[in-house]
Structure formats: C-alpha cells, structure tokens
C-alpha positions as CSV (number, residue, x, y, z in Angstrom):
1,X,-27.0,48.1,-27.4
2,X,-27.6,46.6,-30.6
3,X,-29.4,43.4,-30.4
4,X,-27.1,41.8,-33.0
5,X,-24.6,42.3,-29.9
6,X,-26.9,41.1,-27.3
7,X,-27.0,38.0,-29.3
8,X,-23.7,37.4,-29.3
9,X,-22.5,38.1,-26.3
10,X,-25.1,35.6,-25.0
11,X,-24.0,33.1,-27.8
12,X,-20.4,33.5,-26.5
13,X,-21.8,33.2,-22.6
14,X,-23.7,30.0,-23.2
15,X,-20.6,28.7,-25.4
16,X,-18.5,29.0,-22.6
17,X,-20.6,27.3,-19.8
18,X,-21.5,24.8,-22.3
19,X,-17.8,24.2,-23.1
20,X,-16.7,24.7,-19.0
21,X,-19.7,22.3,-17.6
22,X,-18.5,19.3,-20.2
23,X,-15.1,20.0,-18.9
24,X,-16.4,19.8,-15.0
25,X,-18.5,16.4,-16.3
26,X,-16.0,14.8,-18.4
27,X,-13.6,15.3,-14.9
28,X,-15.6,14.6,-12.3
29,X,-17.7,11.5,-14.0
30,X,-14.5,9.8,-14.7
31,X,-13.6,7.5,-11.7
32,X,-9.9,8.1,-10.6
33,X,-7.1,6.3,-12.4
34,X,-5.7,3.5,-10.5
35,X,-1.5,3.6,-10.5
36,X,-0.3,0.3,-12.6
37,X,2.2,-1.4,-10.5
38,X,4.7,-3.8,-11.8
39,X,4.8,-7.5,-10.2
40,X,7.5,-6.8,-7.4
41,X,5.4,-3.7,-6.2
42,X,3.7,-3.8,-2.6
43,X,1.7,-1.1,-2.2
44,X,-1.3,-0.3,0.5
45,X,-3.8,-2.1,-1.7
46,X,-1.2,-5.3,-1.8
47,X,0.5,-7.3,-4.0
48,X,-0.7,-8.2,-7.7
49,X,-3.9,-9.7,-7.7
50,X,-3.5,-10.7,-3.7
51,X,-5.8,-7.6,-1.1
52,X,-5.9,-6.8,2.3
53,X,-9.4,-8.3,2.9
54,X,-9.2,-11.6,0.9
55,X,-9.9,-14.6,2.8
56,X,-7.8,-18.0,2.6
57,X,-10.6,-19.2,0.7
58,X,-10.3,-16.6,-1.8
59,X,-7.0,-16.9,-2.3
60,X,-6.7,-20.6,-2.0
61,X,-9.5,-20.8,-4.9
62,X,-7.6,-18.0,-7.2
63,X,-4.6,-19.9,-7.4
64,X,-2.3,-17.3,-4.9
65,X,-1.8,-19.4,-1.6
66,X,-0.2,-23.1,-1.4
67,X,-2.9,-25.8,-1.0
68,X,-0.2,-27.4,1.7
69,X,0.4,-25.1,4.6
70,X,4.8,-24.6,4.9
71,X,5.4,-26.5,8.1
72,X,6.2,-23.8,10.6
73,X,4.3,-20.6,9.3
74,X,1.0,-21.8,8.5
75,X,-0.2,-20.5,4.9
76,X,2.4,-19.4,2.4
77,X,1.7,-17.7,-0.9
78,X,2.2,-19.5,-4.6
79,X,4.1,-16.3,-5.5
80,X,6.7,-14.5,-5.2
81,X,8.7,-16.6,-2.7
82,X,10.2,-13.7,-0.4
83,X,6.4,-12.3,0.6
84,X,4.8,-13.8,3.5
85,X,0.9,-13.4,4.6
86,X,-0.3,-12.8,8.0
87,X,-4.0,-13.6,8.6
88,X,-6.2,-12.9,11.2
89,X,-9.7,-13.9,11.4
90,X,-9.7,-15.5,7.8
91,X,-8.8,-12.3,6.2
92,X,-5.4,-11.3,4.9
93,X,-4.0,-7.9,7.1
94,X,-0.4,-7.7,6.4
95,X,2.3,-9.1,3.8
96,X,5.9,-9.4,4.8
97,X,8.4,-8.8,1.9
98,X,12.1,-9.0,0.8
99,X,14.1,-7.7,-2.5
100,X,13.1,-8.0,-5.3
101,X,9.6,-6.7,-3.8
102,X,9.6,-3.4,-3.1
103,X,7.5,-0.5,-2.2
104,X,5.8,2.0,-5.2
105,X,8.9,4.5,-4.0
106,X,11.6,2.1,-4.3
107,X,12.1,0.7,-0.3
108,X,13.0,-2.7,0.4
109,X,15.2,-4.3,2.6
110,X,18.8,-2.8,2.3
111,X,17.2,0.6,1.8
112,X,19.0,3.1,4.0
113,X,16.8,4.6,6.7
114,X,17.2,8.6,5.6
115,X,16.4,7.3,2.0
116,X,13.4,5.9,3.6
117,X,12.6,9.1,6.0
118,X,12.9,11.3,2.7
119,X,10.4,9.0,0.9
120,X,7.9,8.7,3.8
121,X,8.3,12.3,5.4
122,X,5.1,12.0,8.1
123,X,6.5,8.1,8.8
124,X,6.2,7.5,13.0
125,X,9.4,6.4,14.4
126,X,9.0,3.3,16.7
127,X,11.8,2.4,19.3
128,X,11.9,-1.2,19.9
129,X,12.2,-2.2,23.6
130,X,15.0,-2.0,25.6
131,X,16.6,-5.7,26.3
132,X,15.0,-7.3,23.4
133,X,16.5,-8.3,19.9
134,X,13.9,-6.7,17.9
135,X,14.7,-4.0,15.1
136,X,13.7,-0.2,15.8
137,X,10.6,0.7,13.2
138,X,9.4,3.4,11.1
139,X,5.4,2.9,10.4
140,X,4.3,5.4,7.6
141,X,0.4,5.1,7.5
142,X,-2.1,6.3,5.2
143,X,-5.6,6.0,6.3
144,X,-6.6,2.4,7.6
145,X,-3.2,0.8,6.1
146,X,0.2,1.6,6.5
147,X,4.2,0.7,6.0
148,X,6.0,-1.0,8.9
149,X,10.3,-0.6,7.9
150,X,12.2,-2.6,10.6
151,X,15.4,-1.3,10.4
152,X,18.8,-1.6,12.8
153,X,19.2,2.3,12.1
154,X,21.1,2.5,9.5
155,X,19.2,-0.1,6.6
156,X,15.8,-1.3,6.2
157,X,15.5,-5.1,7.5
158,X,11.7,-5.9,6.6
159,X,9.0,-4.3,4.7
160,X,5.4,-5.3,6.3
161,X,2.4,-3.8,4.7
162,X,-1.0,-3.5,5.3
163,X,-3.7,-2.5,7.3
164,X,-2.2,-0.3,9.7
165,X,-4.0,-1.6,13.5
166,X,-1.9,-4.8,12.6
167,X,1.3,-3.3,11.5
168,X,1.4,-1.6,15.2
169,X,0.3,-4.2,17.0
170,X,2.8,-6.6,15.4
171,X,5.6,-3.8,16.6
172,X,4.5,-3.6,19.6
173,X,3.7,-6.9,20.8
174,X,6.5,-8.6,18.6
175,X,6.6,-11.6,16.2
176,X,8.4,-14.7,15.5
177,X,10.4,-16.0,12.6
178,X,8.2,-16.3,10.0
C-alpha cells in the first residue's frame, strides 16, 4: 500500500474518533435538562419553587408558607390557594392539590380514572376499607416519591404528591379534612 494511502486512511480514522469522542463528551458532560413546568404543575420534585425536603423555616423565610398558621390545618401555603402541605418532622413530604393544579400529564381532580390508568400505566390500585367513607386510590410511584389519586371509581377526587412512604401511609392509615 502506498503510504500516501496509509496516511489517509489514518487521517480519516483519527477524524472520526476525534469527531465521535466530542460527540460522546459534549453528551455525557452536559447535565440532564430539567422539564420547565408551568405554575399550576405538581410534579414529583413539587410545586414552583416549593420541594419535598424544605423545612417550615425554609419556606417561611422564602416567602411560600403564611406566617399565621390557618386555624384548623396548621401551616398553609402563600400560594396557590387549592394546594395544601403536609409536614412531618419539619420537612415538607406531601402537597394536596385541586384544579387548576394539576399533574405534568394533565390529572387533577375531575380527571376520569381510565384517563388516569392510561397516563400512569404501572399506578398500584388501593382499595379503601370496607365500612369507612374514604375514596378507593391509585398510587403511581417513581422511586422514593410518588402520585396518590383518590378517586370514587369513576373521577379523580384528590391529587397528593410526594414522597412516596407518606403517600401510603396517609392511604392506609387515613386523614382528616384538611
């Protein structure tokens, strides 16, 4: 072989793993995008600038709980209205939420239960017991957090998110009215 073509054959060789190793670095280096959700969006992570994880005192001192606990449900947040925190142990672990809030695929309360089934395929059903007043549930988890849907089998009723321990113990052992 000529060495003209030895030359470029390696030429073309170290063109390409030049080219395919800034491709792997320019891929892998980047960290992954986080999905932009709008304002009414409660996703696994949580709602706006409010996390699973944040303490009162976080929140308090951000401007995203009431200084005045509501009366009867102990801390409420400065916004939206129709989403409610549960705490435990100082740190946020759950968020309860009615329309307009609504998951990244669409469910909220009023959101029929096969829409919800389609959207949540590997969601656990959850049979409330027998001889109490409590809704059925669907819990679709994802790691540590997870949906809760309360439903009366045919619409959604709730939306609870966050981490996903919580969401079943509230099903299981119940809740009140707030």
């Amino acid at each position: 072989m000529e060495a003209r073509k030895v030359v470029r054959i390696v030429a073309v060789l170290v063109a390409g793993a030049v080219a395919l190793c800034h491709t792997y670095r320019t891929v892998s280096d980047e960290p992954a995008a986080t999905p932009a959700y709008g304002p009414d969006v409660l996703h696994l992570k949580g709602l706006r600038d409010i996390e699973f994880g944040d303490t009162e005192q976080e929140l308090l001192s951000r401007g995203q709980l009431h200084t005045e606990p509501a009366p009867t449900c102990g801390a409420s947040l400065a916004g939206p209205p129709t989403v409610s925190p549960v705490f435990a142990e100082d740190r946020l672990v759950l968020l309860w939420a009615s329309p307009p809030v609504r998951t990244p695929e669409g469910v909220t309360a009023g959101t029929p239960v096969d829409q919800v089934e389609a959207a949540y395929p590997a969601a656990t059903r959850l049979t409330a017991p027998p001889g109490t007043y409590r809704y059925d549930g669907l819990l679709a988890r994802q790691g540590d957090r997870a949906y809760l849907f309360l439903h009366d089998g045919r619409t959604v009723r709730k939306t609870v998110a966050g981490y996903a321990d919580y969401a079943r113990r509230l099903f299981d052992e119940g809740f009140g009215v707030c």
